[in-house]
C-alpha positions in Angstrom: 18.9 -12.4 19.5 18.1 -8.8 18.3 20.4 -6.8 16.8 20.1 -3.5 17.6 20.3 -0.7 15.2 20.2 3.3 15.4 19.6 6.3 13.3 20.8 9.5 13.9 18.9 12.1 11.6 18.9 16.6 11.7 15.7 18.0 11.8 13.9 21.4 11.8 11.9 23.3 14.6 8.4 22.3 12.3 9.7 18.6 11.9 10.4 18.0 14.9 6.9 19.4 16.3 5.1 17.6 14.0 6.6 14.5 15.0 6.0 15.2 18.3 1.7 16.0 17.5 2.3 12.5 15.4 3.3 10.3 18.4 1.1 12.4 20.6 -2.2 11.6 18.6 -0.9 8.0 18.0 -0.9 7.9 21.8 -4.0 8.8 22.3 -5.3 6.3 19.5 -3.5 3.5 21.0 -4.9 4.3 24.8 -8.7 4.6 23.3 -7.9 1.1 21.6 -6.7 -0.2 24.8 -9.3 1.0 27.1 -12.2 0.0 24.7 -11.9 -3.1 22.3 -13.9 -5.7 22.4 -11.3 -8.0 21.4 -9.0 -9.0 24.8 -5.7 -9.1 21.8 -6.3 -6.3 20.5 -6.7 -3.9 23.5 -3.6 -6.1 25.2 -1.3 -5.3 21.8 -2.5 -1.5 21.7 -1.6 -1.1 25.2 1.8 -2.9 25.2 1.9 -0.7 21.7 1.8 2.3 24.0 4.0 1.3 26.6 6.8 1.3 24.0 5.7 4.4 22.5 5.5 6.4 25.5 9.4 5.9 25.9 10.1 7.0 22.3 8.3 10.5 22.7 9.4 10.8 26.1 12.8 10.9 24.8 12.4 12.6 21.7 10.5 15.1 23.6 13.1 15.5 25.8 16.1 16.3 23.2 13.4 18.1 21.2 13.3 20.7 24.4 16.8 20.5 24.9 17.4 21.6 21.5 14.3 24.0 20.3 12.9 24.9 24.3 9.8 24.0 25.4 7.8 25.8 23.1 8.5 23.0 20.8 5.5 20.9 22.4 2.7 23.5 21.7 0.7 22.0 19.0 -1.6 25.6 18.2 -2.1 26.3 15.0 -3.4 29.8 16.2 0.6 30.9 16.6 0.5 31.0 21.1 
């Protein structure tokens, strides 16, 4: 059995975005994987990969918004 462990941590407006970009583009990585490999294991552990991932940044996103609105999810380096 797995013990489950959590961490609590304070971060920034900027921190938390760029967190957010982070999991965004590893989501993206992990669906491209998934929808393309050659290799039946790798596209199956990329898209279980994602499945798990999706529920961090969902929730993350989620207090993120609660927290620092939803301006917090707009990625533009152009400053809109």
């Amino acid at each position: 059995m797995t013990t489950l462990r959590e961490l609590n941590i304070s971060l920034l407006d900027w921190e938390a975005r760029y967190i957010l970009e982070a999991l965004s583009r590893e989501l993206e990585r992990l669906r491209v994987v998934s929808e393309n490999a050659a290799d039946e294991d790798a596209a199956a552990d990329a898209g279980n990969d994602y499945l798990e991932l999706i529920g961090l940044k969902e929730r993350f996103e989620s207090e993120a918004k609660a927290v620092f609105g939803d301006q917090i999810v707009n990625f533009s380096r152009d400053g809109g």
